[in-house]
C-alpha positions as CSV (number, residue, x, y, z in Angstrom):
1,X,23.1,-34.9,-48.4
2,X,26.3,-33.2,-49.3
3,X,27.1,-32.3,-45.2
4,X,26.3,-36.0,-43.8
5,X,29.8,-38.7,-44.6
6,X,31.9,-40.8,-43.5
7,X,35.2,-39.8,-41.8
8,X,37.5,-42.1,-39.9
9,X,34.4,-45.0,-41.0
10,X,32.2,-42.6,-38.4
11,X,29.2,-41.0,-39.8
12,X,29.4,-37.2,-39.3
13,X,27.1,-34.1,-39.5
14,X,29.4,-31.6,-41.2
15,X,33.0,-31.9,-38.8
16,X,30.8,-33.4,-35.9
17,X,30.6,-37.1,-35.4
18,X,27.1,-38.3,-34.8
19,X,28.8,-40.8,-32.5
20,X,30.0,-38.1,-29.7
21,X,26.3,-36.2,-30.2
22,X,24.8,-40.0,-29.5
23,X,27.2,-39.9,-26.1
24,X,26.0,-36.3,-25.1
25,X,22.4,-36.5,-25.7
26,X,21.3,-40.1,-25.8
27,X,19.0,-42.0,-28.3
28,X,16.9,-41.3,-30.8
29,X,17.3,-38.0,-31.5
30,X,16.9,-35.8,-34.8
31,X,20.0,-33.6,-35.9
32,X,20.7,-31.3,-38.5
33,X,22.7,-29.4,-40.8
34,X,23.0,-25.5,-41.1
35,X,25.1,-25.4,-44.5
36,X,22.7,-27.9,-45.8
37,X,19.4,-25.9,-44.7
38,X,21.3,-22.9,-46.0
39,X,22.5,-24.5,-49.5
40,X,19.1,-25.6,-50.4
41,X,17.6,-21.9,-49.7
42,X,20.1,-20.5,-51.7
43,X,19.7,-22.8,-54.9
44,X,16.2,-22.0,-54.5
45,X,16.6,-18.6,-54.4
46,X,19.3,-18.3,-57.1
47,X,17.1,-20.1,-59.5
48,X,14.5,-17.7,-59.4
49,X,16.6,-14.5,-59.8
50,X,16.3,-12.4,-62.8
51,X,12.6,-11.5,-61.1
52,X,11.0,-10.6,-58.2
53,X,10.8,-13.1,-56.0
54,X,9.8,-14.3,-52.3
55,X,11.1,-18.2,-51.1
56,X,8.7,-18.8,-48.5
57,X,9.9,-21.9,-46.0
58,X,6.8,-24.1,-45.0
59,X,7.2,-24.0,-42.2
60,X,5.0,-27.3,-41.0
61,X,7.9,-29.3,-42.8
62,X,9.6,-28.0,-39.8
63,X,9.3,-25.1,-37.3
64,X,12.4,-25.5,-34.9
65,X,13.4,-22.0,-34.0
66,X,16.9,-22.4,-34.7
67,X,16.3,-24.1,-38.0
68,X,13.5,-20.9,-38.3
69,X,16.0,-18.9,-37.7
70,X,18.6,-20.3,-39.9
71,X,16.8,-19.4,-42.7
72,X,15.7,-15.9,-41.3
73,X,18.9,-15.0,-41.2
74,X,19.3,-15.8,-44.9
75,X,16.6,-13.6,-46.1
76,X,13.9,-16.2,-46.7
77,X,10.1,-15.7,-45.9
78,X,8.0,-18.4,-44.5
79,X,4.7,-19.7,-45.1
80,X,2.7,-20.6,-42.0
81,X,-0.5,-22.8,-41.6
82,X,-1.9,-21.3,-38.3
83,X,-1.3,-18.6,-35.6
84,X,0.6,-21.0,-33.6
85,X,2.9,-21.3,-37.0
86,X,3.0,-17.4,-37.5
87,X,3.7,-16.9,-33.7
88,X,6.6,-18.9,-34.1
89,X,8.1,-17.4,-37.0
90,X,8.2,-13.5,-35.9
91,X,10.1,-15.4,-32.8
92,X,12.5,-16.8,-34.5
93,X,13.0,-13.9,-35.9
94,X,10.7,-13.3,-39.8
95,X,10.2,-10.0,-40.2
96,X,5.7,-9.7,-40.5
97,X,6.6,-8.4,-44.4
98,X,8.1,-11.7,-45.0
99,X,5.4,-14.1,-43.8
100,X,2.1,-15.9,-46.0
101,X,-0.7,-17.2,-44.0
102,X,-2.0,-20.4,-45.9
103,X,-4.5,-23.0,-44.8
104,X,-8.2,-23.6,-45.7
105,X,-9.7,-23.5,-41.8
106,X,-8.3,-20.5,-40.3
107,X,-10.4,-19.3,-37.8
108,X,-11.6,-15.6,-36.7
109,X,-8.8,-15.5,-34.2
110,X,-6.1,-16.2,-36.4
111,X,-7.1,-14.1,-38.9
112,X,-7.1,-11.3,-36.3
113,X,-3.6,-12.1,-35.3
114,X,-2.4,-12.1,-39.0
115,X,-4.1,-8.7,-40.0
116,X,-2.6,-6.9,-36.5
117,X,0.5,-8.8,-37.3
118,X,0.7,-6.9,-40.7
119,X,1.8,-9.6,-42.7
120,X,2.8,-9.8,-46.2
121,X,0.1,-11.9,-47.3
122,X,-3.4,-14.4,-46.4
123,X,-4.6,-16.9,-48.8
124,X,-7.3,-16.7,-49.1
125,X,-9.6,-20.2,-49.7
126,X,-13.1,-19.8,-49.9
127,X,-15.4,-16.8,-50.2
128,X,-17.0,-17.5,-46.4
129,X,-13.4,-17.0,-45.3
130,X,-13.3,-14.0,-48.0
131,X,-16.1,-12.7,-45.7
132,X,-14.8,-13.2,-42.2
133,X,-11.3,-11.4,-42.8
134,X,-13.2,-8.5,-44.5
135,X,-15.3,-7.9,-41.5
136,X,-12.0,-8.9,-39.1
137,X,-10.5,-5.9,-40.9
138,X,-12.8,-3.4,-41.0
139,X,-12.9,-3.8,-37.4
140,X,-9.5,-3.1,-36.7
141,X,-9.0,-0.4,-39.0
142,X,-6.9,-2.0,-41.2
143,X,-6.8,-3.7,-45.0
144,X,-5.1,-7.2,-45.4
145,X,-3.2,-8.1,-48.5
146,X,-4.9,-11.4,-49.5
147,X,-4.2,-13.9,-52.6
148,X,-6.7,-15.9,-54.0
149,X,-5.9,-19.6,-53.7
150,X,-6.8,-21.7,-56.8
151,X,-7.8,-25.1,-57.1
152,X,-7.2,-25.9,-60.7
153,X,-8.3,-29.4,-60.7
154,X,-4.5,-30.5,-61.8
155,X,-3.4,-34.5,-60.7
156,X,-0.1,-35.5,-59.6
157,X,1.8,-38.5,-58.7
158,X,1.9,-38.8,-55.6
159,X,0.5,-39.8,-52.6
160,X,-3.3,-39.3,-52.1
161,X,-2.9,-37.8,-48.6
162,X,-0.5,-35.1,-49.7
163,X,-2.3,-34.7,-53.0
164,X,-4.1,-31.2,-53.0
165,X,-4.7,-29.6,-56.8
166,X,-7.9,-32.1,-57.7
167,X,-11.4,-30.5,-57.4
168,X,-12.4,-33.3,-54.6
169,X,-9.4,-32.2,-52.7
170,X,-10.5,-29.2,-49.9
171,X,-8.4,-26.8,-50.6
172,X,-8.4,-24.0,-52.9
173,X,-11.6,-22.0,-54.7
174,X,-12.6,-23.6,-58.4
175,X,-10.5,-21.9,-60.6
176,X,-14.1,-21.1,-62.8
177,X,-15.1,-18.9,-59.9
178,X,-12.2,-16.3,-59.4
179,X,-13.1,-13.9,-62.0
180,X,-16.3,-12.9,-60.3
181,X,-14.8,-13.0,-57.0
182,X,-12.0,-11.4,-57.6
183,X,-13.8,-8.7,-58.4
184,X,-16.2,-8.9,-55.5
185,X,-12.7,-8.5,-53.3
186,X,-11.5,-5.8,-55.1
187,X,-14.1,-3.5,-54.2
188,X,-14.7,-5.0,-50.4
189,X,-13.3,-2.5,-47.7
190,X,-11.3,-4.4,-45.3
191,X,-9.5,-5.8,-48.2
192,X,-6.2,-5.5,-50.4
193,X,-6.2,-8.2,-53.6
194,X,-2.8,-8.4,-54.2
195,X,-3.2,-11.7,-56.8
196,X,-3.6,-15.4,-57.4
197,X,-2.0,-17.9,-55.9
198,X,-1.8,-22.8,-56.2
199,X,-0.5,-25.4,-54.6
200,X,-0.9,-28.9,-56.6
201,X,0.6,-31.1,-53.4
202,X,3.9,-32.4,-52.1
203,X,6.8,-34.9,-53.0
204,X,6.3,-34.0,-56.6
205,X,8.8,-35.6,-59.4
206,X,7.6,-34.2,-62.4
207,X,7.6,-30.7,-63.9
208,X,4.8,-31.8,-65.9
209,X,1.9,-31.2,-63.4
210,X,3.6,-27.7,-62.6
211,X,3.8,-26.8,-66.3
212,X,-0.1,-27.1,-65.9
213,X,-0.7,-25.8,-63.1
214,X,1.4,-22.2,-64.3
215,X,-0.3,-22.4,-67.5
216,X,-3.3,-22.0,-65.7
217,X,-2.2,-19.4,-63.5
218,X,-0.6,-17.3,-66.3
219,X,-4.0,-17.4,-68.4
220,X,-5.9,-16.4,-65.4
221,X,-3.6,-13.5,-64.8
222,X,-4.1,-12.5,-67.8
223,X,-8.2,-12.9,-68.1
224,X,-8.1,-10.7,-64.6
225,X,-6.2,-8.0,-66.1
226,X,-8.1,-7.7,-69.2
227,X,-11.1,-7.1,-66.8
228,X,-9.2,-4.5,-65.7
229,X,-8.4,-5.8,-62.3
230,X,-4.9,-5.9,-60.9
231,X,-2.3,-8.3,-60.4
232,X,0.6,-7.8,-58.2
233,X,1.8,-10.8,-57.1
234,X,1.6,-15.3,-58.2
235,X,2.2,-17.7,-55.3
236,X,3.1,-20.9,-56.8
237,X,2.8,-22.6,-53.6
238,X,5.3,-25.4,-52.9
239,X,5.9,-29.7,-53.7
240,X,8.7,-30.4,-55.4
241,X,10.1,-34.0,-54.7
242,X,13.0,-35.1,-53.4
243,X,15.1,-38.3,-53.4
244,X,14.2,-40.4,-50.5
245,X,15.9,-43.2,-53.0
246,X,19.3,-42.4,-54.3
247,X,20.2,-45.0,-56.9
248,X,17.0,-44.9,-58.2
249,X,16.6,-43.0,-61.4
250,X,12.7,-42.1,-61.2
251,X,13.1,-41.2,-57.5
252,X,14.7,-38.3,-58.4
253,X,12.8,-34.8,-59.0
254,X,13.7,-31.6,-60.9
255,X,16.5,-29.6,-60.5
256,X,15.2,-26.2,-59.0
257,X,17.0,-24.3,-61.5
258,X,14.5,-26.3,-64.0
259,X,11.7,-25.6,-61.9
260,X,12.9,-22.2,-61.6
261,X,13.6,-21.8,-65.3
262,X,9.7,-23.2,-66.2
263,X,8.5,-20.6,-63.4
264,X,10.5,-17.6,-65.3
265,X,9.0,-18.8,-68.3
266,X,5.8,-18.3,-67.2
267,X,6.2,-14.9,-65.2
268,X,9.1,-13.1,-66.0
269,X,8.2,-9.6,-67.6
270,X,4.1,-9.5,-66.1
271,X,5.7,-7.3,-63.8
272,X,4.0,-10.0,-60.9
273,X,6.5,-11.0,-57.6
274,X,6.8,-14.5,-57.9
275,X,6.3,-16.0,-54.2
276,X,7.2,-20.0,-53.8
277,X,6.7,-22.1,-50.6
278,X,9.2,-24.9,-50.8
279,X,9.4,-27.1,-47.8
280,X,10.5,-30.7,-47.9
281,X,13.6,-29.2,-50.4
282,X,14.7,-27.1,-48.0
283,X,14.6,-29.4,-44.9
284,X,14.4,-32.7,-45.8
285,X,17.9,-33.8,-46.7
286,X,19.1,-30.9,-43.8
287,X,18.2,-33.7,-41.0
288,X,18.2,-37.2,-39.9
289,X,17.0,-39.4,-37.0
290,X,19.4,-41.4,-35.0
291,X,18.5,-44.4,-33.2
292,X,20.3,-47.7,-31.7
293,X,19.4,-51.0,-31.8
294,X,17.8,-52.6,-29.2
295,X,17.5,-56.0,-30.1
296,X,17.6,-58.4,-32.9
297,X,14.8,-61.0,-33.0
298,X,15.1,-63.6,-34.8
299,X,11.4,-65.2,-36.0
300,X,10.5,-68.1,-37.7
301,X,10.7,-66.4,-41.2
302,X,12.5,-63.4,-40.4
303,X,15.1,-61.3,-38.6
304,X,13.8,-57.9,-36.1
305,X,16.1,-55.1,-36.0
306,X,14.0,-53.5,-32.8
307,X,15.0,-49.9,-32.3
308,X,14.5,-47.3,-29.6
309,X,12.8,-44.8,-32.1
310,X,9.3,-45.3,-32.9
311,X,6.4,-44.6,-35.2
312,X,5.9,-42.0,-32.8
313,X,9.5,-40.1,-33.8
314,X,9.0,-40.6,-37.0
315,X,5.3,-41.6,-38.6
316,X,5.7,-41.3,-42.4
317,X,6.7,-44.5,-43.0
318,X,3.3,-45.7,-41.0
319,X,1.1,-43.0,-42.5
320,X,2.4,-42.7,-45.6
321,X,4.2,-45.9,-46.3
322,X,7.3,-43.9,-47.3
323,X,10.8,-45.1,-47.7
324,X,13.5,-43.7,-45.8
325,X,17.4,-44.8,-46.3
326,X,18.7,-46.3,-42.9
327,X,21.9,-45.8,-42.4
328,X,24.9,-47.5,-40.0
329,X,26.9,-45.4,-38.1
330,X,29.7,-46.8,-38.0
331,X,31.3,-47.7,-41.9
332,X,30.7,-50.9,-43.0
333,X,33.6,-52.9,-44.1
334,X,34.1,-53.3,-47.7
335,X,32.5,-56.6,-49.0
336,X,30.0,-56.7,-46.0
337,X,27.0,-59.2,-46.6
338,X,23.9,-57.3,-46.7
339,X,20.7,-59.0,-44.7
340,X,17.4,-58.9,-44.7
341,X,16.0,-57.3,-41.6
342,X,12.3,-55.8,-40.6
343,X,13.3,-52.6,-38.8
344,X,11.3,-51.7,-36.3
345,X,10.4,-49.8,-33.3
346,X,9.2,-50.3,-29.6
347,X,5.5,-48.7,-29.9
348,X,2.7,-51.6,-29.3
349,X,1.5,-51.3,-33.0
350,X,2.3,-53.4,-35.9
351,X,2.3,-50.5,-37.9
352,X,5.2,-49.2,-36.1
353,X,7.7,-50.6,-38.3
354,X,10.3,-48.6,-40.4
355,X,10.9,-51.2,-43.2
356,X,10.2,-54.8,-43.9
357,X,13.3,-56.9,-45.9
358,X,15.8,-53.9,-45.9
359,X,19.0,-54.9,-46.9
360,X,21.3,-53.7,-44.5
361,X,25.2,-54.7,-43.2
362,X,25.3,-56.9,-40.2
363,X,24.6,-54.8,-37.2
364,X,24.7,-55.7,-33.2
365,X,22.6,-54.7,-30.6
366,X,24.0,-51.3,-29.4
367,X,24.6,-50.1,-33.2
368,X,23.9,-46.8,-34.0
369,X,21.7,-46.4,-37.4
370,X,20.7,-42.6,-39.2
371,X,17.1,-42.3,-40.8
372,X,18.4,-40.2,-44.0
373,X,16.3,-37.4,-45.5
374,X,14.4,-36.8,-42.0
375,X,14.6,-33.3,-42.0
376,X,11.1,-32.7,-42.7
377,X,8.1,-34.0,-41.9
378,X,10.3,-36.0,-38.5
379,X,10.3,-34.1,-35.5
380,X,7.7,-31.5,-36.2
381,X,5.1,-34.7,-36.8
382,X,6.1,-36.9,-33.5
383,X,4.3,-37.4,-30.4
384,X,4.1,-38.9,-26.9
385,X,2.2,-41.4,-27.9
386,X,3.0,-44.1,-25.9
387,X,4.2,-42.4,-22.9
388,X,7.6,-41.7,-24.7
389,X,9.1,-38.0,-24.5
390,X,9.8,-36.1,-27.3
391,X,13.2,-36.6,-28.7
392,X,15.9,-34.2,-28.7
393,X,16.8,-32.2,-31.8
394,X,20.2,-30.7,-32.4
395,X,21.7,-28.0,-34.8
396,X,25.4,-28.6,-36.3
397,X,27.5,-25.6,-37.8
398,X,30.7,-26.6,-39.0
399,X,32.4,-28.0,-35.7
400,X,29.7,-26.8,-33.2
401,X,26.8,-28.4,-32.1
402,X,23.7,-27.3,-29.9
403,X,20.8,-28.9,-28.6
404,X,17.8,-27.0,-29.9
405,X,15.0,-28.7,-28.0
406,X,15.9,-30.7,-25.3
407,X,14.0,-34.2,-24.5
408,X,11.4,-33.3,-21.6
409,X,11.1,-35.0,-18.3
410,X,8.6,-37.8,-17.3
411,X,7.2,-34.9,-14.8
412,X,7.0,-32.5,-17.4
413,X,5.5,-34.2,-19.9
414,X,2.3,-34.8,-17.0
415,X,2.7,-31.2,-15.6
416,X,-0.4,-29.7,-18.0
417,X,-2.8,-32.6,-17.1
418,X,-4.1,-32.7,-13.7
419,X,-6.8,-34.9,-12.0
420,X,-10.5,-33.1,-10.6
421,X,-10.8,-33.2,-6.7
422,X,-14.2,-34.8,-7.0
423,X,-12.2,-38.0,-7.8
């Protein structure tokens, strides 16, 4: 997280102290870094050059329209998981020729929208949704580019719930059954096949599995074209880790430039555009979540750091037990004890806890304390649950700061429900 340090012994987001943001916008709220978001695009980019390529931002890591339209700017594409998604992304400003449509459950509507939409690409996961956006086309006229989405039964390590290459995971069409269907497509009016594309899951922090996974890809390439079917295009769909751990050796994932390189290895020369859908490497170290302590409880057999952020602000550590480094605003002195503290948060679960034992300097009711590495899968995941607002996100560029979804009211937050006059 090159762009979030100490200065003075205050933490800062680039040349803005997240102190002074704290003041302006209250607590929690998420805030993130522009030349971060932009530095991991570009090393993504740069280590596929040499071929044609498309760096598609998943978009459900995060779709802020100012962090959207960060990376718009930039050149990247996105991939999107639902009109909603797609809708968002031609506002912030993707061009339709830059945007993939992914997901195993897109209905007839969406499928409407993305083939009026003209975008660059659907994936396309099972023959019954082969069917619907053949018949969606024809009625409007049009052909839509689609990629075949392969399940090609390939394990990872990594969590189960963000584990999606197996054959008992839903996603994807048996990688046995493309040939025939590929052909089927090819010939279907309505419909453009462009290629193949995979996605073996997320937080990934081992080429291995991807080695795999484009082995598979490449060989089915090249049984397709020897039917004499063609092959414009390879989506290697997204997942590589990153370091929620930083002194640990075996939390730490590839490099892209060695992802990159064992993609090129692959692909470079079959004349195919290379598309990839990174995510959690773009966004994840961009952001973090900034809270203050409430309380500390002190148990029988332990000490509570209680915090005004929630499970509800930020669920992976509940849903996926995942680790997150937490941070003190304000510097630590040199030599500091660290002590043992469960950090939690105010929601009426026991599940909403952040950490149990963490090691941390002494801290005082009133601190301020950063979530690190909460750029994705943080804001874009919370709720209301609880009756507590959504929190505030802000975007820092160099000195400047700007609040790029402000925390609704109490009144706003009930203004879509309403109670029936027969009550």
């Amino acid at each position: 997280m090159d762009h979030f340090c100490y200065h003075n012994g205050v933490l800062h987001v680039e040349d803005v102290s997240v102190e002074a943001i704290a003041a302006e916008v209250g607590t929690p709220f998420y805030v993130y870094s522009r030349a971060t978001l932009l530095r991991h695009y570009e090393v993504m980019r740069d280590a596929l050059s040499g071929t044609d390529s498309l760096v598609c931002f998943a978009m459900k890591a995060n779709s802020n329209k100012a962090v959207l339209s960060v990376l718009a700017a930039a050149g990247a594409g996105v991939d999107v998981v639902s009109a909603g998604e797609m809708h968002m992304a031609l506002a912030a400003g993707f061009p339709a020729n830059r945007i993939v449509f992914s997901g195993v459950g897109k209905t007839r509507a969406e499928l409407e929208a993305a083939v009026r939409a003209g975008i660059h690409q659907i994936n396309v996961e099972s023959e019954n949704e082969l069917y619907t956006l053949a018949e969606v086309a024809r009625g409007l006229g049009k052909r839509a580019a689609i990629a075949f989405r392969v399940n090609p039964d390939v394990g990872v390590d990594t969590h189960e719930k963000i584990a999606t290459g197996r054959k008992e995971n839903k996603f994807g069409i048996d990688w046995e059954r493309i040939v025939p269907l590929y052909q089927l497509a090819s010939g279907m009016p309505g419909i453009d096949v462009k290629g193949i594309g995979v996605h073996i899951g997320s937080q990934i922090l081992d080429l291995v599995p991807f080695r795999r996974a484009f082995e598979r890809v490449r060989d089915l390439v090249a049984t397709l074209r020897a039917s004499g079917l063609k092959v414009e295009r390879v989506d290697l769909g997204g997942g590589m880790g990153i370091p929620y751990r930083r002194n640990i050796n075996d939390q730490v994932g590839p490099e892209p430039r060695d992802y990159g390189a064992l993609a090129l290895e692959h692909f470079r020369g079959m004349g195919l555009q290379v598309i990839c859908e990174p995510g959690r490497l773009i966004a994840g170290n961009a952001g973090m979540l900034v809270s203050r302590v409430v309380y500390i409880k002190k148990g029988e057999t332990r000490t509570f750091l209680v915090l005004d952020a929630g499970q509800n602000d930020l669920i992976r550590p509940t849903l996926y037990d995942a680790y997150h480094e937490i941070i003190p605003v304000h510097q630590a002195d040199a030599g500091a004890p660290l002590l043992p503290f469960d950090v939690v948060g105010p929601v009426c679960e026991t599940g909403d806890t952040f950490a149990r034992q963490r090691r941390l300097p002494p801290l005082e009711e009133g601190d301020l304390v950063a979530f690190a590495t909460a750029g994705a899968y943080g804001a874009v995941m919370s709720s209301t649950y609880n009756g507590r607002p959504l929190v505030p996100e802000v975007l820092v560029s160099g000195d400047r700061m700007a609040v790029v979804r402000r925390r609704p009211t109490l009144e706003e937050m009930t203004a879509l429900e309403s109670v029936p006059d027969w009550l």
